[in-house]
C-alpha positions, 0 to 999 in steps of 0.5 A, a space after each residue: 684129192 689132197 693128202 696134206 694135213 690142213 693147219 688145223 689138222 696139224 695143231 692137233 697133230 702136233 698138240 697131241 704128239 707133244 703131250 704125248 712124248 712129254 706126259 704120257 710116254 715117261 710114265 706109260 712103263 711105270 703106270 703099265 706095271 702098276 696097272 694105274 689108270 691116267 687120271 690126270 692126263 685124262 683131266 688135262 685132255 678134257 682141258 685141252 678139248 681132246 675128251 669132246 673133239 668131234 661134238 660142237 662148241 654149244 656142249 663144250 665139244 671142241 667142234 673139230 672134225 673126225 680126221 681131227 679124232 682119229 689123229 689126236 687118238 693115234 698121238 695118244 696112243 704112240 705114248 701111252 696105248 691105254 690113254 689112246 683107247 681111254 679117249 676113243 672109247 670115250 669119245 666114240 662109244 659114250 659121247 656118240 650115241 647119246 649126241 646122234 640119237 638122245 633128245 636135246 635134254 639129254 644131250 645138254 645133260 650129259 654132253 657138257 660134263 663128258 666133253 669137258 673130261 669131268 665125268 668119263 663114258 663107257 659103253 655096255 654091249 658086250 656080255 659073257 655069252 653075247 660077244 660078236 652076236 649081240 642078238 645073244 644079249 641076256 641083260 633085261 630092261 622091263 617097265 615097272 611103275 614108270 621106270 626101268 628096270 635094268 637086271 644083267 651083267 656087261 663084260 669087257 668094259 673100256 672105261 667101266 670103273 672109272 665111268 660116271 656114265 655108262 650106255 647100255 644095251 638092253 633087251 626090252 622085248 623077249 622074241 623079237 631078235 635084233 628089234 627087241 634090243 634098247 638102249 639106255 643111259 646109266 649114271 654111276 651111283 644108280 642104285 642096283 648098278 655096280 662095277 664087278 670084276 676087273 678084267 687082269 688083262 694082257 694087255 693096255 693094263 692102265 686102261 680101266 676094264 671091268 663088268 658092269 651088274 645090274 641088279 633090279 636096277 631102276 632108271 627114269 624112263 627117260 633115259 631110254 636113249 633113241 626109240 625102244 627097239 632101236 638099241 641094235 641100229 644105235 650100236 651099229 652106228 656107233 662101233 662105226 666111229 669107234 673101228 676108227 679110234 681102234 684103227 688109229 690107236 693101232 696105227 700110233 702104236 705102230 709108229 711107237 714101235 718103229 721108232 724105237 725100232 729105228 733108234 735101236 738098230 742104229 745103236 746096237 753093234 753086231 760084227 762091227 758095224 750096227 744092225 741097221 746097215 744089214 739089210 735084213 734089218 732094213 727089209 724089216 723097217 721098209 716093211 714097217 714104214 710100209 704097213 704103217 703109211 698104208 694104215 694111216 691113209 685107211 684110217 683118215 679116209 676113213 675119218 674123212 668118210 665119217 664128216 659126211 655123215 652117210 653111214 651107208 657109204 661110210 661103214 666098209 671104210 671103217 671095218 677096211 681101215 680097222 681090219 688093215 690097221 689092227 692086223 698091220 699093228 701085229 705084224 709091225 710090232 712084231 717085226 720091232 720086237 725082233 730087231 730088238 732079239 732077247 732085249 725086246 722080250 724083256 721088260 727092259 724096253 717098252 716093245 714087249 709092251 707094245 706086242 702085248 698091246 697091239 694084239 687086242 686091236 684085232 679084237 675088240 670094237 669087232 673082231 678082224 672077222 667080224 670086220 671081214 663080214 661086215 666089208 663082204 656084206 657091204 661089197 655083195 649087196 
């Protein structure tokens, strides 16, 4: 057991960190008041081979591993939390499905435009009466003519209008539950397809959230994505992938609030001396050092789990690693905002932003209960 980065590991690691800190953190404030999605620090990571990491040369992936995703998201996201979730959802919850389960002409059509950063991914399974019980999925695919035809509304959508190609899920056969789900691959300009509402959120405010509406929507009928019926097992296997960006964008927001903890504390003076020399203070960052370390180590055995391949032993780690690591998030930025007092609940420093953005982390990609159920259903077989 080693738990030294590899050489490659650390190029990611310290490509990603000074993109960040150069490009995404002098902007984050004002791009999150201005709710302005990162178009160009998107378009330059495709550069760099961040929007395809994990998927081969052959798609211009950039062919790295997933311990190399899961660092690259949790960088991103100390500077800019929303560019973090952009990347992975992108990466995990886009490019994924289609690369496990489309056939080679749909790999080579989609894959090199979106590992490239040209063209942006989303992913359509939430809708407003099917959250955690996709069974619930109201959205219809009929076969018309040779065609499909999409008619239903998906909400909560990361990446949704700023998507040219979205994945989505689709109920093909009325009573069969979980088998009567299919998936589908859309391309924005699809005659019936839209963007609807733009979610006002609470927070990641540069991250693009909105509805996608499928209104007699047709599709070539191959771009039905896996077999018919196989719509609830793809998504399952790709909402692994993504707990495991989520895990480690709140890991990096973790890291982000620490540090600005840290350097507060040193500067700011109460009875003399700075408030890093009480030791309620220090309590504070042994415990944030402490949650952060443990989340980190999670997430990456996680990400190493995740090469292997096998979703059976991989699946608990990465709803232990997500729970751990969104949860821990809360409680580090919560901790951070305190050592800051009245300043952190300002607008003045970033760690209001920090809270605000750490808090959708127990949520989406599966809720922390959700993700119980899923290691207590893995841990009672």
């Amino acid at each position: 057991m080693d738990f030294k980065l590899s050489e490659e590991h650390q190029m990611i690691k310290d490509m990603c960190r000074k993109f960040a800190d150069q490009v995404l953190k002098p902007k984050a404030t004002e791009y999150n008041k201005q709710h302005k999605f990162p178009a160009k620090a998107i378009q330059q990571l495709g550069e760099m081979g961040i929007m395809g990491v994990v998927y081969p040369e052959e798609y211009n992936g950039a062919g790295m591993d997933y311990i190399s995703y899961a660092i690259a998201v949790e960088e991103l996201s100390r500077g800019g939390a929303s560019t973090g979730v952009t990347v992975s959802a992108h990466n995990s919850l886009c490019l994924s499905p289609i690369y496990y389960f489309g056939t080679e002409e749909q790999k080579k059509k989609y894959l090199p435009k979106l590992c490239s950063g040209e063209h942006i991914g989303c992913f359509g399974i939430t809708e407003p009466g099917a959250g955690s019980d996709a069974s619930g999925t109201a959205t219809r695919a009929e076969r018309k003519n040779g065609k499909w035809v999409l008619n239903g509304t998906k909400s909560f959508i990361t990446n949704g209008g700023v998507a040219s190609v979205a994945v989505v899920m689709a109920k093909t056969s009325k009573d069969a539950g979980h088998k009567g789900l299919s998936m589908f691959i859309v391309e924005k300009g699809t005659p019936g397809f839209s963007v609807g509402k733009i979610e006002d959120k609470m927070g990641i405010l540069s991250s693009s959230t909105t509805e996608l509406v499928f209104e007699d929507c047709e599709i070539p009928e191959e771009n039905l994505l896996g077999k018919e019926g196989q719509g609830f097992k793809i998504a399952m296997h790709t909402l692994d992938g993504g707990r495991v960006g989520i895990a480690a964008q709140a890991v990096g927001i973790s890291q982000a609030a620490m540090e600005e903890a840290i350097a507060y504390a040193k500067i700011r003076k109460q009875f003399d001396k700075s408030i890093s020399e009480f030791q309620a203070i220090q309590w504070m960052i042994a415990d944030m050092a402490t949650d952060i370390e443990a989340a980190r180590l999670l997430t990456y055995q996680a990400a190493d789990m995740m090469n292997s391949g096998d979703r059976q032993k991989y699946s608990k780690y990465c709803a232990i690693a997500k729970l751990f690591a969104s949860e821990a998030s809360h409680r580090v930025t919560h901790k951070a905002l305190q050592i800051f007092g009245g300043y952190g609940y300002t607008t003045e420093y970033p760690m209001e932003r920090y809270c605000r953005d750490a808090r959708i982390t127990e949520i989406y990609e599966g809720t922390s209960e959700i993700m119980r159920l899923v290691i207590s259903a893995n841990m009672l077989k």
